[in-house]
N, C-alpha and C positions, 0 to 999 in steps of 0.2 A: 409078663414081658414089658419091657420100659418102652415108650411108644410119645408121640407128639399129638396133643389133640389134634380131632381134625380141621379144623377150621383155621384158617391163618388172618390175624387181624392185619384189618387196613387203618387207613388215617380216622381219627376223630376231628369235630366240629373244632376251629380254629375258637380261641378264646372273645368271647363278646366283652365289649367294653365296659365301664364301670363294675368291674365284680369285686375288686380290690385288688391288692399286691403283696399282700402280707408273707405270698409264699415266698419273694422274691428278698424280701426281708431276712426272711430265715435263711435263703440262699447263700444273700452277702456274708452273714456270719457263718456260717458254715465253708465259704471260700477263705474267709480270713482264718479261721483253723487248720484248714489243709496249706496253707500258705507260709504259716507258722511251723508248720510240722515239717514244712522242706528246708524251711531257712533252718529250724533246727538241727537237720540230717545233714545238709550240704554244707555246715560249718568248717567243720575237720575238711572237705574239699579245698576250702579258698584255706584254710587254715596251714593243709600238708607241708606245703613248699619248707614253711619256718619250723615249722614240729618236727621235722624230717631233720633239718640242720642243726636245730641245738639239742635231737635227742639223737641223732647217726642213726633213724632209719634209713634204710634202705628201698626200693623200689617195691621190692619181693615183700618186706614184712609190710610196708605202707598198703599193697592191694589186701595184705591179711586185716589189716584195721580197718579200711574201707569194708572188706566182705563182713564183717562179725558180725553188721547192724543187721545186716541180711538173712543172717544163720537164724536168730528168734525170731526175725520180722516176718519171715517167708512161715517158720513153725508156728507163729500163734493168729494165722492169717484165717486157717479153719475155728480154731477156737473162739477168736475173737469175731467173723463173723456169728458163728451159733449167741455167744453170750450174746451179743448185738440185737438179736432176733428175741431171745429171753429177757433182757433187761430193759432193753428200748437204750434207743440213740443217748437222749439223755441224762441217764448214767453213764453208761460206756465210754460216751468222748468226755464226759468231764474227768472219771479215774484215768482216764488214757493221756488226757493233756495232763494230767499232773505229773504222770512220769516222765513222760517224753520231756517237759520242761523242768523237773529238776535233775536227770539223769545228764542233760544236756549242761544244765549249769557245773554239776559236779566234774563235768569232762576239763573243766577250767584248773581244776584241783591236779591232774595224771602227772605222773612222776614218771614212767615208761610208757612200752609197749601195753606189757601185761592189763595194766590200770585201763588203758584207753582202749584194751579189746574187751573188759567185764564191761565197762559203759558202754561201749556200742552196742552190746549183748542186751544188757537195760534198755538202752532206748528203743532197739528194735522190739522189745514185749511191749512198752509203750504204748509205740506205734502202729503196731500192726493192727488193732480193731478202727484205725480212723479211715479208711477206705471202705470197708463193707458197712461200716456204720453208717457212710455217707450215700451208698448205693440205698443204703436203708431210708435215709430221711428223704431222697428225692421221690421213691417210689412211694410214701405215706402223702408228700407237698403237690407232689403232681402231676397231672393228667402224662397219658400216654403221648400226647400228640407235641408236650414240651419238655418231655424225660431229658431226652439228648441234650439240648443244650443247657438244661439241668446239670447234669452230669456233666459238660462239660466244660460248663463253668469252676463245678465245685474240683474237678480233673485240673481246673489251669491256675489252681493253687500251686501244683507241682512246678511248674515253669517263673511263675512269678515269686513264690519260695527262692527256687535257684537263683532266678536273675537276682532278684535283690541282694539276695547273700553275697554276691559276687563284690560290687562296691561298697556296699553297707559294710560287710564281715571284714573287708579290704582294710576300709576307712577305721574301724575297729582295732585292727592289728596294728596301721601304722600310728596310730596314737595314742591307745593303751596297751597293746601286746595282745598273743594269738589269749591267751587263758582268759583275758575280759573279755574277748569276744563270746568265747562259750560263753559266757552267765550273764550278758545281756541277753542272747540270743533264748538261753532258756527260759529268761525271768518275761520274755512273750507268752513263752509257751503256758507259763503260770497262770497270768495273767487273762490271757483267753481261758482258760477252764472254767473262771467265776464269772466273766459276761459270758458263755453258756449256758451256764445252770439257771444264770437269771432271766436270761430271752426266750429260752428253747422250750416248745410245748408243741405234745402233737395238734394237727388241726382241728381234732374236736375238744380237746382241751386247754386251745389256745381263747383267753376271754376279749382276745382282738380280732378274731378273725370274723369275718361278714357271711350269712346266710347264702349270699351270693357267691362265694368266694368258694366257701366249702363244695356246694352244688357242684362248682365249675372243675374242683379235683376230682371231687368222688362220681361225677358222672362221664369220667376219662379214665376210671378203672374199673378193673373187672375185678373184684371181690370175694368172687367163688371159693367155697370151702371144699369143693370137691374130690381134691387130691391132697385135705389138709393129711391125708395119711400118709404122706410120701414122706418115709424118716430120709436122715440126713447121708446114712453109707449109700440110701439106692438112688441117691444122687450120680453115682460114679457110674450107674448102668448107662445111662443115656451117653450116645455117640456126641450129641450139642456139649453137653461138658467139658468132653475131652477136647475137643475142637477150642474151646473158649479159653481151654486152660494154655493150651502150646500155642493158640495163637498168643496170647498175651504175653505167653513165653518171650515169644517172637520180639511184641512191640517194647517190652521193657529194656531186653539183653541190648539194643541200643539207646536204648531212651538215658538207662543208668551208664552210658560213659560222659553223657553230659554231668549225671549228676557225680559223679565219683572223680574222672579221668580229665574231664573237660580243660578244666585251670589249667592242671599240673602239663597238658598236651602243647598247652598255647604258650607256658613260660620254657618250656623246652624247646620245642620243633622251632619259636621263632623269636626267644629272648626277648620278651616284653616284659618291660619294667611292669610294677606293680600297680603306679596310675595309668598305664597301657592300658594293659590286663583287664583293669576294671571297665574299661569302655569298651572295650573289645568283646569281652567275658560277657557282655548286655545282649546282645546283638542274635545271636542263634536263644537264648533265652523271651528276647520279646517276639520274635517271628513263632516261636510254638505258641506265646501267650493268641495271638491271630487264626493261628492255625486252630486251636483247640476249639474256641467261638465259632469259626468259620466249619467246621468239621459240625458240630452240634443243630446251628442256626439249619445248614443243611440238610442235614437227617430229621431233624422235625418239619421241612419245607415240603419235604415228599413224605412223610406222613399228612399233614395235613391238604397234601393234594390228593389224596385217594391210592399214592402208592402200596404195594404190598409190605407191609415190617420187615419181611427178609430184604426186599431192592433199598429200600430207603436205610437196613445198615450195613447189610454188603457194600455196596457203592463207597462209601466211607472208606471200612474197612481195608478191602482189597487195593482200592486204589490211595489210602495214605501209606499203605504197606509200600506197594510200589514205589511213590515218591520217597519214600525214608532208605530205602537202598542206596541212594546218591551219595548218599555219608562216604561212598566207598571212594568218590571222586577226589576227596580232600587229599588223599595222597600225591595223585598227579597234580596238585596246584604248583604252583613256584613261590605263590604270595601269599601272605596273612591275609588278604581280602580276599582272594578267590576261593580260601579254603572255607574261612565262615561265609560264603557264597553258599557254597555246597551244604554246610554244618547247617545251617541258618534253612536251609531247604527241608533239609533230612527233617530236624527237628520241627518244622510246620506240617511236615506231612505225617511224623508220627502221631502227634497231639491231634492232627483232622482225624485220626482213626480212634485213638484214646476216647473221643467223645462218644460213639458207638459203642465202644467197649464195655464202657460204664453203665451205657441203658441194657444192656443184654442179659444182664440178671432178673432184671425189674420184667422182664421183654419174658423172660423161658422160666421164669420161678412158678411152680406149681402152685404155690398161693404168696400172698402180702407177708406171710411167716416165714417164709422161705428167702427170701431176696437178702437179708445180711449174710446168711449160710452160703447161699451160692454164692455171691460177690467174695466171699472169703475164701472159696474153693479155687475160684480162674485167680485168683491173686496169690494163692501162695506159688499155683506154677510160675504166675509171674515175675517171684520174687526167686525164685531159686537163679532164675538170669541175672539178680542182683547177688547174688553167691556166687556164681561162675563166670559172671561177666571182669569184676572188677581184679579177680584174681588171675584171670586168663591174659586177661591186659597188661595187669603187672606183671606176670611172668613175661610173656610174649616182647613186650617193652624192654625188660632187662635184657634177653638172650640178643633181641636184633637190634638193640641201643635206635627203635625209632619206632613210629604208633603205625606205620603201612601196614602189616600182617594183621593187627586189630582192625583197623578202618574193615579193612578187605569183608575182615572173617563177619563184621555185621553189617556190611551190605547184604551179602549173605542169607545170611538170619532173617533178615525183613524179607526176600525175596520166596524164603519157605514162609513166612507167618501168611504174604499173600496170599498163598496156596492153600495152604489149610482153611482160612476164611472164605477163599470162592469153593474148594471140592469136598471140603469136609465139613466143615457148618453145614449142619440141616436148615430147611424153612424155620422162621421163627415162630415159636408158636408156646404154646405152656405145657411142659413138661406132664406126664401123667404116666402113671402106670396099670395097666390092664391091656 
């Protein structure tokens, strides 16, 4: 029977001075790859408005182009965690940025519909192993006690991805057309693969890292091969799984209307020109970049005060769920400022929860082998909200020609992910079977 060890960890020893920083090194690049991989994905977002107009999509087939990325991103989400786990981080994200950045250049090439839903199909296989691979690198870089906002740094790639796409991708379209922005946009993604391959080393095979430094990761994790016999399906016995997978359900199905719905919401409901837009379009984008740090800093402050693991990511959790339901408010605004009031809220409260999210593999993985596999399992449930979210929107959008019935339905959504994170997440602890 699938069971939680017994003992439930509390905080480790806060980091002593002078041990080095090297892990923080590998961090920043590692945020600069998840940053690239949004501007990547969020193009075709700022992009829609003109693609729509000079190819006569529609509402309806625009949420179908939006979802594609999501059909393989969400299916190769367990695959590419497991390879992650077998090949190590770097392999994984270097083959991975190469697609995702030339997949994205070629979307510069699309002649229709058809053309621009087999590329989002591409980019989503791409993409999909750079989230479990990155659960993967903070769990090998670092102690328990700085996981979180580990992860939640390398998590506020997603935000800072989007927001930049927003004006950058903007400023792209208005001065060489939507098609050059894809292949700038990709030729990042290129371009990160090779300073990967060149920076990236684990910590004992990094020939920079300090005695001290090593020490100070490997003495903040638990190493145990105990349960290296836990295969990959009897992951799905444990009750924490399933909890991890629909919570995230929860936090993405609104996280993805900033990334898919956001633009195209704000040049509709309130006719903002397109250097509007780009100011505007910053704004709920920089406040999740806050939110996500603030979410992370957090949850490592109560571990390193002797809290228990489960309060110190509960607490996040539950209560950024809660704040990310306000999204629902933006309908009753009147104004373009009250509404990214609300948006601008929502989105800081989901990113404070995203940081928990991301340590919770590292946190329940039955060993350091297990943590890409797992991060790839609560993400693909996560991605299937980016399958259902953006096509639900654009239906729901065309029939009542207005975004209230979407707002609504994820307030919603965050108000069950609450729920499942305080009654259905078990204590945190490492996964075991016997």
């Amino acid at each position: 029977m699938a069971t939680l060890s017994r003992s439930e960890p509390t905080g480790t020893p806060a980091p002593r001075r002078g041990i080095g920083k090297l892990r923080y090194a590998m961090l920043g690049v590692l945020f600069a790859g998840i940053a690239i991989n949004y501007v990547d994905r969020a193009t075709i977002s700022v992009a829609m408005p003109f693609m729509s107009e000079e190819m006569g999509i529609s509402d309806a087939l625009g949420g179908v182009i939006l979802s594609a990325f999501f059909w393989t991103y969400a299916a190769g989400q367990m695959p590419g965690g497991f390879l992650a786990d077998k090949l190590g981080a770097r392999k994984m994200l270097l083959l991975a940025s190469l697609c995702w950045g030339l997949s994205t250049m070629a979307m510069g090439l699309a002649w229709g519909v058809v053309s621009l839903v087999v590329l989002r199909l591409v980019l989503g296989i791409g993409e999909s192993p750079a989230f479990p691979a990155s659960a993967q690198v903070v769990s090998r870089w670092f102690p328990r006690s700085e996981r979180s906002f580990a992860a939640a740094t390398f998590n506020n790639g997603n935000p800072v991805g989007a927001t930049l796409s927003v004006p950058l991708v903007a400023l792209a379209i208005a001065t060489l057309g939507w098609r050059w922005a894809f292949v700038l946009a990709g030729a990042l993604g290129v371009v990160w693969a090779l300073v990967w391959w060149k920076v990236y080393r684990e910590p004992r095979e990094h020939p920079k890292i300090t005695a001290a430094e090593l020490a100070h990761i490997e003495e903040g994790q638990e190493e145990s091969e105990a349960d290296a016999s836990v295969r990959w399906a009897q992951l799905f016995r444990f009750r924490a799984v399933w909890a991890m997978m629909i919570g995230f359900f929860c936090v993405n199905f609104v996280a993805y209307f900033f990334i898919t719905w956001f633009p195209t919401y704000l040049v509709k409901t309130y006719g903002l020109s397109l250097l509007k837009f780009g100011f505007y379009g910053m704004i709920p984008g920089i406040a999740s970049m806050v939110g996500g740090w603030c979410g992370g800093l957090f949850s490592d402050y109560l571990v390193r005060r002797g809290t228990s693991l489960t309060v110190a990511r509960k607490i996040p959790l539950v209560g950024g769920l809660l704040g990310t339901s306000v999204i629902a408010l933006a309908v009753f605004s009147p104004s373009v400022e009250m509404a990214l009031t609300a948006l601008s809220a929502s989105y800081f409260c989901s990113t404070f929860a995203a940081a928990s999210v991301w340590a919770l593999p590292a946190d329940f993985a039955p060993t350091p082998g297990h943590v890409g596999s797992l991060a790839g399992i609560q993400n693909t449930a996560a991605n299937i909200a980016g399958i259902i979210s953006p096509i639900l929107i654009g239906v729901l959008t065309g029939l009542t020609s207005s975004f209230v019935l979407p707002l609504l339905i994820a307030g919603g959504v965050a108000l069950t992910g609450a729920a499942v994170y305080a009654f259905v997440l078990p204590p945190v602890r490492r996964l075991r079977v016997g």
